[in-house]
N, C-alpha and C positions, 0 to 999 in steps of 0.2 A: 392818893394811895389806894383809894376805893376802883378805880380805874386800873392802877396797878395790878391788883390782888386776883382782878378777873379775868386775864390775860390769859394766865395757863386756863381757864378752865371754859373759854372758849375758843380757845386755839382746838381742845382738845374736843369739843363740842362739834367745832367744824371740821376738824376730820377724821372725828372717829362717829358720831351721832348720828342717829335718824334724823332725818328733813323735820319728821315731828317734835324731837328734842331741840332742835336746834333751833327752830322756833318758836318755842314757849320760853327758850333762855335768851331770845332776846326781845319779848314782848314789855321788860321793864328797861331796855336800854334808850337813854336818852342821849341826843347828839348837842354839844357841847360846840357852838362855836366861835371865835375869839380872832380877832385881827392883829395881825403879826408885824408887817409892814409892805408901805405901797398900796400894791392890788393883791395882796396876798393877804389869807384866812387860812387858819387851821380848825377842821373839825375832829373833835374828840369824840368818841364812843365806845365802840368795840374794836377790838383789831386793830386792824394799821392807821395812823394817823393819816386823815386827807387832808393836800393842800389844795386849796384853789382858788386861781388866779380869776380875778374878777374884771368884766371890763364890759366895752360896747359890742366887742368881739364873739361874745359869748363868754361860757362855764370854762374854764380849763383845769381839769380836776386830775390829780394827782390821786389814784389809787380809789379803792368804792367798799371796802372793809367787806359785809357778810350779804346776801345774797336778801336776809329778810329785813333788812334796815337800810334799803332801795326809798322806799317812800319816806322814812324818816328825812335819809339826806338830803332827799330834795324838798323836801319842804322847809328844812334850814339853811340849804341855800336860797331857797324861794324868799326869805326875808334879807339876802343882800343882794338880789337882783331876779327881772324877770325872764334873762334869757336863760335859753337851753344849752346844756351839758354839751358840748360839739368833739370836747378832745378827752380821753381818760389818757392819761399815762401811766400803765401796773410797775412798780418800782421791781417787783421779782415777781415769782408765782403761788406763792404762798396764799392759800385761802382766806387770812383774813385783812387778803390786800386787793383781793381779784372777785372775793364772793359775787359782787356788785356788776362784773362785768356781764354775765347775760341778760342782766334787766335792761341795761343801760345801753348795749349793745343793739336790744331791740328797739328801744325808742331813738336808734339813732345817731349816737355816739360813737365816733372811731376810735376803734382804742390801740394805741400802741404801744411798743414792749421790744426788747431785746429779743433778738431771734432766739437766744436758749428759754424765755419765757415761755413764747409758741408752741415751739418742741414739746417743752413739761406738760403744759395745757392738753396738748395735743395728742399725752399719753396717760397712762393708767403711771402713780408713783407713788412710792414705799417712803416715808419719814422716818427711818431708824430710831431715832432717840425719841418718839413716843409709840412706837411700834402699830402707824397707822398708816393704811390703804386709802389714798388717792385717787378714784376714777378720774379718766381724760373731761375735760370739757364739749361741751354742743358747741359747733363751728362761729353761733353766734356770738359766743363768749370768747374767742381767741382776737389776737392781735390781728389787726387786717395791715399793718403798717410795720414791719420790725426793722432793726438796725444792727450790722455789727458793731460797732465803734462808738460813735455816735451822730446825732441829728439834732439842726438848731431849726427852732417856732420863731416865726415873728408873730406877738399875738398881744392884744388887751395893752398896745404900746409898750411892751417886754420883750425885750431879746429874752428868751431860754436856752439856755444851752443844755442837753440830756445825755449824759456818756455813761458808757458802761465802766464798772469797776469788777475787775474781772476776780470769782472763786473768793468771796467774800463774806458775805453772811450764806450768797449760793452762788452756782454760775451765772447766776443772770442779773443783777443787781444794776439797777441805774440809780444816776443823781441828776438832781434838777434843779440848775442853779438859773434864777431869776435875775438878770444881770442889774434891770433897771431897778429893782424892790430891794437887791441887796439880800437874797432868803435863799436858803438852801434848803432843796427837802433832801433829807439821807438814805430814808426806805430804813432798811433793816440792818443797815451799815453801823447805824448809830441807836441803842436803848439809851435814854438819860434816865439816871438813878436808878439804874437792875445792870444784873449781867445779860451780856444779851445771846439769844439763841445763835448759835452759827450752826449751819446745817450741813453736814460733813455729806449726807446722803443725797444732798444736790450741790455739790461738789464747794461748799464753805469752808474755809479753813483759816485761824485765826491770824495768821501771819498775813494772809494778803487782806482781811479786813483792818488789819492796822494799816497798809499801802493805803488802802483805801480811804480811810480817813485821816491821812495825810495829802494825799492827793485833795480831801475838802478844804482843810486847813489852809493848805499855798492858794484857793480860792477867797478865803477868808479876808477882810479889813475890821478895823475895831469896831467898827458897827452894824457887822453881819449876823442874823440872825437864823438860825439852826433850825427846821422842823425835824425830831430826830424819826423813826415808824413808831416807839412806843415811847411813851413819855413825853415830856412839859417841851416845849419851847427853849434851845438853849444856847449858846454866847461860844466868841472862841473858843474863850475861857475855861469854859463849860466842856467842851470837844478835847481841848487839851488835857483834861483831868482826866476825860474819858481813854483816850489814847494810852498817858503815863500808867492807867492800869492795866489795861491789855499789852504793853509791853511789857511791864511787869511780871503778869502770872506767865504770858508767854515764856520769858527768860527762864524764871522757875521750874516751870512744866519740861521745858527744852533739857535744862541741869538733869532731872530728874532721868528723864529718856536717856541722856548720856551714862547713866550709873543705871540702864538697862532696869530700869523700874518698872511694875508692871501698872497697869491703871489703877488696879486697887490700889497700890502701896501707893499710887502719886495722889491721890486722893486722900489715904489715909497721910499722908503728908500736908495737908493744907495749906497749900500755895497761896490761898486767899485772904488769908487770916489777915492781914496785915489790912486788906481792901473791905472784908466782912459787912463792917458799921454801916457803912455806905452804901453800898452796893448789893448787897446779900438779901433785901427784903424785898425782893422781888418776886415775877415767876419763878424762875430758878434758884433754886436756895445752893451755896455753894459748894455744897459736896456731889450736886447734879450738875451743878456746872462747869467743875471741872473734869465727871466720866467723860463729857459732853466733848468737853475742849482737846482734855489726850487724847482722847478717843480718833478725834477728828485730826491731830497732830501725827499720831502714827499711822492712819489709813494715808494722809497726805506723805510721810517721811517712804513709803511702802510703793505709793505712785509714781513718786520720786519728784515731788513737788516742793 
């Protein structure tokens, strides 16, 4: 929960802060890491959860969190092996999934990503829902490999397979399913136990992030196991509870829209209430989570999406 709690406020740190705040907030962050299954590891810290695939092949890291916690991760994966970082995969572009990419980029590492990734990287971008300014990335930090559709790794004796799931949590969103480990990492597809951010203003909208995690799910066997971007470790099980609520407030939300309700009023309607207990003690507490959600529900109904 401690991990939880800190989310909004260095999400909000890395992109709205000075280089110098954003360092002294994560001078007490410790990296957390735990074996999931197979050749797969999840580290906890700040930001997005990293996976990585371990093996004789090298590092195959999934995501690199904040730009000043470069040396930490590597010195926690330096205690389950001593090769070097060879492949990053950024699940989106969100800074506290990419932070890592220019350190990691200079020592060597290719990092690849959905071509809407590059793009974003590639450009100066606006977060509406916490009213913050993105500078573009140094060329070192961008994807030197992207993909429409998707691209499979033979690697660490893993098939991976990495497809994009399209206007999701954003436009760029990939999943990486570890076929021979049995592990899914989700990016931002999936928060376990919070609502999760869906970012209307890199083109997120809640109805294809439930595709989307249906699309994990018909991946799924009973003893598949979930890295979600925030939160624990979690089970089909798990994934399906997460779904049954996004369809949910979605239906709600949707009723709402149809009786021409404005975001206030669908907000002061509490679509959540029923989900709250659960869910609600996250970053987002749910009366922001749902501006978040209409919000992003009628700019997408307006795009005609």
């Amino acid at each position: 929960m401690r991990a939880f709690r800190s989310v909004l406020f260095l999400l909000a740190t890395c992109l709205l802060a000075t280089s110098v705040l954003a360092q002294r907030s994560m001078d007490d962050v410790q990296i957390d890491v735990q074996h999931v299954k197979g050749s797969i590891h999840v580290l906890y810290g700040a930001g997005g959860n990293i996976g990585a695939c371990i093996g004789d092949d090298g590092v195959f890291l999934i995501d690199d969190q904040f730009a000043p916690l470069t040396d930490k991760i590597l010195a926690a994966l330096g205690t389950l092996t001593q090769k070097d970082v060879r492949f990053v995969i950024n699940t989106h572009w969100h800074r506290d999934h990419t932070g890592g990419n220019e350190n990691l980029g200079k020592r060597g590492a290719i990092i690849v990503a959905h071509e809407n990734v590059r793009k974003r990287l590639s450009s100066d971008q606006f977060v509406r829902a916490f009213g913050a300014e993105v500078p573009a990335k140094p060329d070192v930090a961008k994807p030197v490999i992207t993909f429409g559709d998707r691209v499979t790794f033979h690697w660490n004796d893993e098939t991976i397979h990495v497809f994009h799931v399209p206007n999701a949590h954003t436009d760029g969103d990939s999943v990486i399913h570890f076929v021979d480990s049995d592990v899914i990492h989700a990016g931002d597809v999936v928060f376990n136990g919070m609502y999760p951010f869906i970012d209307d203003s890199s083109g997120g909208v809640i109805g294809s992030t439930i595709a989307a995690v249906d699309r994990i799910l018909g991946l799924c066997g009973p003893e598949t196991l979930i890295i979600p971007g925030h939160g624990r470790v979690t089970t089909p099980a798990g994934l399906r509870e997460y779904r049954s609520m996004l369809a949910d407030v979605e239906r709600k939300i949707n009723r709402l829209m149809r009786r021409r309700r404005t975001v206030e009023e669908i907000v002061a309607a509490k679509p959540t209430a029923d989900h709250d207990a659960k869910w609600g003690g996250g970053f987002l507490k749910p009366d922001q989570w749902v501006e978040i959600v209409a919000t992003g529900m009628k700019n997408a109904k307006e795009r005609g999406r």
